[in-house]
Structures are given as structure tokens and as C-alpha cells.
C-alpha positions in Angstrom: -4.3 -18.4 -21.0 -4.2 -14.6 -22.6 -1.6 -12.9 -23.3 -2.9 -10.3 -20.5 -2.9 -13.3 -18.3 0.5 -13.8 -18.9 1.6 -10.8 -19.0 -0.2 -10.2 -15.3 1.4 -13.1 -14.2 4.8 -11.8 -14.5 4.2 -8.4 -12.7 5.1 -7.8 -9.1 1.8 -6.8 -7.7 -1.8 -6.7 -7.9 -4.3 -4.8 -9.5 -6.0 -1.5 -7.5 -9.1 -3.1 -7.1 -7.9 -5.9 -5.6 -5.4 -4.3 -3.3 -8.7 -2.1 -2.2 -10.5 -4.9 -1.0 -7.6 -6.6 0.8 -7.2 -3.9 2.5 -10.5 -3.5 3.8 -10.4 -6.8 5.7 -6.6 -6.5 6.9 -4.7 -3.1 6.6 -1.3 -4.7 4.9 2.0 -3.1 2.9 3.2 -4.9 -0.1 7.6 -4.7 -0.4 9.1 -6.4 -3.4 5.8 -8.3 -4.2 5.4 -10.0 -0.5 2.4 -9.0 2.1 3.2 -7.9 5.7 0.2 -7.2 7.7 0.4 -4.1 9.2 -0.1 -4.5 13.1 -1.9 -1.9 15.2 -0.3 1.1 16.3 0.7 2.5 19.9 -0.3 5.4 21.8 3.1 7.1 21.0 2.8 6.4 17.4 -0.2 9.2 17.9 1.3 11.3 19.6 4.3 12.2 17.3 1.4 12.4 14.7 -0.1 15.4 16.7 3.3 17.0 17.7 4.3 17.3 14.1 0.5 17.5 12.5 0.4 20.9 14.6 3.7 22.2 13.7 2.7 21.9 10.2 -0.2 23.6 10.0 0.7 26.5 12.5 3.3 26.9 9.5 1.3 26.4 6.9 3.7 24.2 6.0 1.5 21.1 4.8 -0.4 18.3 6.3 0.4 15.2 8.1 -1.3 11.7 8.3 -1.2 9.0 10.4 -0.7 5.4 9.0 -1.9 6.5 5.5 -1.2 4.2 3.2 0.5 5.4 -0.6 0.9 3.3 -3.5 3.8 2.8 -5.8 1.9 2.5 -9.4 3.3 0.4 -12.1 0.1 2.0 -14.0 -3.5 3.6 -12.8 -4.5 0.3 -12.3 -2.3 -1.7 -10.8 -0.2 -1.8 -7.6 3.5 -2.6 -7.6 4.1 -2.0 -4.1 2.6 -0.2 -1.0 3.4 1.2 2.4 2.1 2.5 6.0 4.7 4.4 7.6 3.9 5.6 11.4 3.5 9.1 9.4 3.5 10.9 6.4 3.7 14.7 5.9 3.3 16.2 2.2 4.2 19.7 1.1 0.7 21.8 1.3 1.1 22.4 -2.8 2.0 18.7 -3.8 -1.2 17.6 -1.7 -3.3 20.1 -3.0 -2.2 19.4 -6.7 -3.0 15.6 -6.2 -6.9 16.2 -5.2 -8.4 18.0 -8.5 -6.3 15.5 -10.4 -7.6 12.5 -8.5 -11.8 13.0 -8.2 -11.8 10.1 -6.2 -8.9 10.3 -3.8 -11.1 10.1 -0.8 -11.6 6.3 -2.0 -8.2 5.2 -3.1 -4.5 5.6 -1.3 -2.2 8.3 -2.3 -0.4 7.7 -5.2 2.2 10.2 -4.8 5.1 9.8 -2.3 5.6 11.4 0.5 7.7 14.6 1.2 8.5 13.0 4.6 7.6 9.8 6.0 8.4 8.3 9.8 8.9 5.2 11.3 8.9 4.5 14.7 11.2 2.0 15.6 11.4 0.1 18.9 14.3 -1.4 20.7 12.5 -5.1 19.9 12.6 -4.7 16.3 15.7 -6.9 14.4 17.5 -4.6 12.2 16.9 -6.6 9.2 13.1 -6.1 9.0 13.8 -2.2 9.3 15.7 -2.2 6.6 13.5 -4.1 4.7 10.8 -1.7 5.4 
């Protein structure tokens, strides 16, 4: 074994690429190093997205995204951790900043937190996998 072996070993994570391909085959967020498939969303979840999507932009406050995915990144290449919230909205100059400084960010999740992010939360959901989220 190599030292970057090792090394990767201990990290909490998994490198870009592979988090890329994982996600093609089964949309997923990755908290403290575990997987949790991300299930389908709801008609409602949509229709927040558009409520506050058109706010936004009849503002020209910023943008906002439906189940986009951002990455937290230990380094360019590898992913420490990653989420899906219902929602995200970003600040119009933070999101325009991030594009010229990321060529491919068509291909890739956002690196960059969100200004705001939602979750919708329904009455069936146990407290303790909210908070976890």
C-alpha cells in the first residue's frame, strides 16, 4: 500500500470522479462519510421551487434550483460530504462569480454553499433524521 493509499484511506469521502459516477446511477447525499439515497421528490416540492424561483428573479435577487446537488470539498478533487436540499437559492453575484471560475460547472455540482437552502419536511419524518440532514 502507498502512502496516498493510506492516506485516502483515512479521509471521509470519495474522490469527484467517483462521486460523479455514483450519482449518475442513484442521485445520493453523503453526511459524515455515510450514503443516503436521495428519494424522489413530490409535486409540492416543485411548486415552492417556482413560487420562490419567480420571486427571485422578478427581484433580480438571484437564482433558485431544485434538488441541485453542492459539494463540501476537502480539495478540487475529492468530496467530503454532499447534499440535495428541496431547494437552493444563491445570491445573483456569488453564482455568477462561480461560473468563469469553474469552465466546467455545467458538468460538476456546485462547490459553493448555498445563500439559502430548504427542506421540506413532512409530518412522517422522525425528528432525528431531520436533524441529521
Amino acid at each position: 500500500m502507498t502512502i496516498h493509499e493510506q492516506s485516502a484511506e483515512a479521509r471521509v469521502g470519495m474522490t469527484l470522479k467517483d462521486f460523479l459516477e455514483a450519482q449518475e446511477a442513484q442521485p445520493f447525499e453523503l453526511l459524515d462519510g455515510e450514503r443516503m439515497d436521495k428519494m424522489p421528490n413530490v409535486f409540492g416540492h416543485t411548486w415552492y421551487v417556482r413560487l420562490l424561483d419567480s420571486f427571485a428573479l422578478q427581484h433580480k435577487l438571484g437564482e433558485v434550483f431544485p434538488e441541485s446537488t453542492y459539494v463540501q470539498l476537502a480539495d478540487p478533487d475529492w468530496v467530503r460530504g454532499s447534499r440535495i436540499p428541496d431547494l437552493v437559492f444563491y445570491v445573483q453575484e456569488r453564482i455568477t462569480a462561480f461560473r468563469p471560475e469553474h469552465p466546467n460547472w455545467r458538468r460538476r455540482p456546485l462547490s459553493i454553499a448555498p445563500d439559502l437552502t430548504v427542506e421540506v419536511v413532512w409530518l412522517t419524518e422522525r425528528a432525528s433524521d431531520v436533524t441529521k440532514k
